[in-house]
N, C-alpha and C positions, 0 to 999 in steps of 0.2 A: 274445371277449377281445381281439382283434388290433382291434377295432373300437376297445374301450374304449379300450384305449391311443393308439391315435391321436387320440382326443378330447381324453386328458388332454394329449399332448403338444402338442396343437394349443392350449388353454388359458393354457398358460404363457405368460407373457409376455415377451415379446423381450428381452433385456437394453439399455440404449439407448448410445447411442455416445458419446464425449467426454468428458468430463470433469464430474463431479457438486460442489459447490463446497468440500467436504474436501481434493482433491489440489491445490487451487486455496489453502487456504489455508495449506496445508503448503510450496507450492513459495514465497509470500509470507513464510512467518517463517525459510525456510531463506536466501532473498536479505537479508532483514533481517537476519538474525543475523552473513549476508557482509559486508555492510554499515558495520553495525556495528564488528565485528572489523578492518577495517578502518582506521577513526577512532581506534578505540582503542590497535591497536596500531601503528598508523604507522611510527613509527620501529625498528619491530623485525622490518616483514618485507618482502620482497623486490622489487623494481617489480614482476616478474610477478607474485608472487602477489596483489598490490594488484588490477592489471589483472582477473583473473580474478575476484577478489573482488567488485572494483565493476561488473563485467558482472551477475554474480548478483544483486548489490544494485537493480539496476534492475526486476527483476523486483516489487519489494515492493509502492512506494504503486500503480500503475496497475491492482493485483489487488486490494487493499484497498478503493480506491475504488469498484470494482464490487460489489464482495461486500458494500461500505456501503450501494449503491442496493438489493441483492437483499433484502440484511435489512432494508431501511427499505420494501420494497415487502411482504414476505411475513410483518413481525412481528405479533404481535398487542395489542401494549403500543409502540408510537412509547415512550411516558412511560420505560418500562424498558426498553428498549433503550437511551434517553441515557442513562438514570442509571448504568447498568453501567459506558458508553462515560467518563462523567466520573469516579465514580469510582476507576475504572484509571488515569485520566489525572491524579487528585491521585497515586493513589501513586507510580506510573511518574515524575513530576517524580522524585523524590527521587535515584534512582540515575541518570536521567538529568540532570538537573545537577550530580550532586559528577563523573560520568563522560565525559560526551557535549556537550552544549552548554548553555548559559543561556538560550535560548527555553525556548517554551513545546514537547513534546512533542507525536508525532503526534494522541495520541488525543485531544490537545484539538481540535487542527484536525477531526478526523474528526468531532468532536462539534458542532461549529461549523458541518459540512455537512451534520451532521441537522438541526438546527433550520433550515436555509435550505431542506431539501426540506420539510419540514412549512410552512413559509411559503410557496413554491411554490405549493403544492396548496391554501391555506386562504386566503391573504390574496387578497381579491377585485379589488381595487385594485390591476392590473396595476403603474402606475406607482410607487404605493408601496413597492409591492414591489422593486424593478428598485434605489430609492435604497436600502431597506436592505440589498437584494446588493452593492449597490458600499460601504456604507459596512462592512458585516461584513468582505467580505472585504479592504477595507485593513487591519483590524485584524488578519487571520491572518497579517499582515507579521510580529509575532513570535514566529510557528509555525512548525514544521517542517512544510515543503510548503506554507509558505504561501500566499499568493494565486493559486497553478495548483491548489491543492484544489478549494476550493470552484467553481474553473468546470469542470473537469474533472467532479467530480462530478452540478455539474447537465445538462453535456451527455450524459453517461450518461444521465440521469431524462429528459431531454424529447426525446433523439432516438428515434423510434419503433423504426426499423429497427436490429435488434443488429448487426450485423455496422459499419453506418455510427457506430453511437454508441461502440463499442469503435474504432474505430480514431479517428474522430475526438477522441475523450477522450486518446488516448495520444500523439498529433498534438501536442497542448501541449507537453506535455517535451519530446518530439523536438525540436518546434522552436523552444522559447524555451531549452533548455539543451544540447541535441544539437547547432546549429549554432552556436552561439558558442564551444563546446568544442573543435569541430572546427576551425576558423577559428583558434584559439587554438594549438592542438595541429600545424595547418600551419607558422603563424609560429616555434612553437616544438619540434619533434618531441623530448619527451622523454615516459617512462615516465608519469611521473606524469599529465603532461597527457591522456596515451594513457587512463588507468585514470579521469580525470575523462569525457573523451569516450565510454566505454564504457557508463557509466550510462546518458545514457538512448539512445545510438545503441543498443547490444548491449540491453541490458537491458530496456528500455520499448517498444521496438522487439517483441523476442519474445514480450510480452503479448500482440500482438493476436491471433498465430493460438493460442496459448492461449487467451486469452477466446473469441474464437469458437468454440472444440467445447465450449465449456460448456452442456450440455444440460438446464439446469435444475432439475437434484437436486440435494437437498441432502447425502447422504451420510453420514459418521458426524458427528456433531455436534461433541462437544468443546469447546463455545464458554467452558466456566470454563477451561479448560487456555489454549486461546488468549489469553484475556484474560490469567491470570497470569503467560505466559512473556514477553509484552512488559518486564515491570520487572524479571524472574525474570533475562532473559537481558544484559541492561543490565548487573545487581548483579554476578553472574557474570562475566563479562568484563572490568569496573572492577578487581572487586576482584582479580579472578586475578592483573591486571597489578600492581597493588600490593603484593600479598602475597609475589607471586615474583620480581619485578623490582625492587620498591623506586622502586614510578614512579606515585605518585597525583596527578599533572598530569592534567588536565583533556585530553579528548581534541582532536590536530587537524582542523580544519573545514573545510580549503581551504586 
């Protein structure tokens, strides 16, 4: 008996370390939702809690962006994975432009970085390829995230080593929006500047040793939930402001 049992305990499987990509996309729609709340209600909450907010916020696209390369690496339909991605991103327009901004929403862009990993991997004509990355992504100029998606994205897909392609990938924002904020935020030390520079210093910043204990599970799934709370939590937020404030202006952007 004392034998058996050691057998079976020996059987079991280790539990694995880090982060499985459920708590990965949970800490993504909790920074969006900061985000968000944010933009929307600007003029009604506090420098600090901006600051703290737009820290959070930063956490969102640089988690998304990877969990786009995992899904687009481990799906079994590419075809329904965009369709889903576009989809959500007709409806999602709707509450994000009477609420948020007049681009185009995230999940178009994000759908715009699947069709360039599928061209990646498919179009054999390196150089062909190369003009319709550059000519795609000027066009995700009127996306949210736009032209640091699409290369962030592909440098996740083609840097081999994880640990190099997740900090490399987060390297963008830091440094095309991280030091101009900062730089900004010297010349001018107020609140607001602070809570712009927090995005992606605090916020994109803390992706990376999150992405790195991502252990390659997938975890609890949830992916209709996911999809629906993008426009779910937009409407929600618009409308709250509206209803109880008597304030359906359009949100501020900067």
């Amino acid at each position: 008996m004392i034998q058996q049992a050691g057998t079976s305990a020996a059987a079991k499987p280790r539990p694995q370390r880090g982060f499985t990509a459920f708590p990965l996309k949970v800490l993504a729609i909790a920074g969006m939702t900061c985000n968000h709340a944010c933009y929307i209600y600007w003029d009604y909450l506090p420098p600090g809690i901006l600051c703290a907010l737009f820290a959070l916020g930063g956490l969102t696209f640089p988690i998304m962006a990877f969990l786009l390369v995992e899904g687009y690496r481990h799906t079994s339909s590419v075809r329904r994975y965009g369709r889903r991605l576009l989809t959500f991103a007709l409806v999602a327009q709707v509450p994000y432009g009477l609420f948020l901004a007049h681009e185009m929403n995230v999940l178009f862009t994000l759908f715009v970085c699947l069709c360039l990993l599928y061209a990646y991997d498919h179009m054999r004509r390196r150089g062909l390829f190369w003009l319709t990355f550059a000519l795609v992504t000027a066009l995700t100029a009127f996306c949210d995230w736009g032209i640091l998606a699409p290369c962030m994205v592909l440098t996740l897909h083609v840097v081999k080593d994880h640990r190099q392609r997740v900090a490399y990938s987060a390297l963008l924002p830091i440094a095309t929006g991280g030091l101009p904020a900062l730089m900004q935020l010297m010349e001018l030390p107020t609140l607001q500047n602070l809570a712009f520079a927090l995005y992606p210093l605090a916020g994109c910043s803390a992706t990376i040793p999150l992405l790195w204990a991502y252990n390659g599970g997938r975890g609890r799934s949830m992916k209709w939930f996911f999809y629906a709370y993008y426009p779910a939590h937009i409407a929600v937020l618009g409308l709250a402001k509206g209803l109880l404030l008597g304030d359906w202006n359009i949100a501020v952007t900067g």
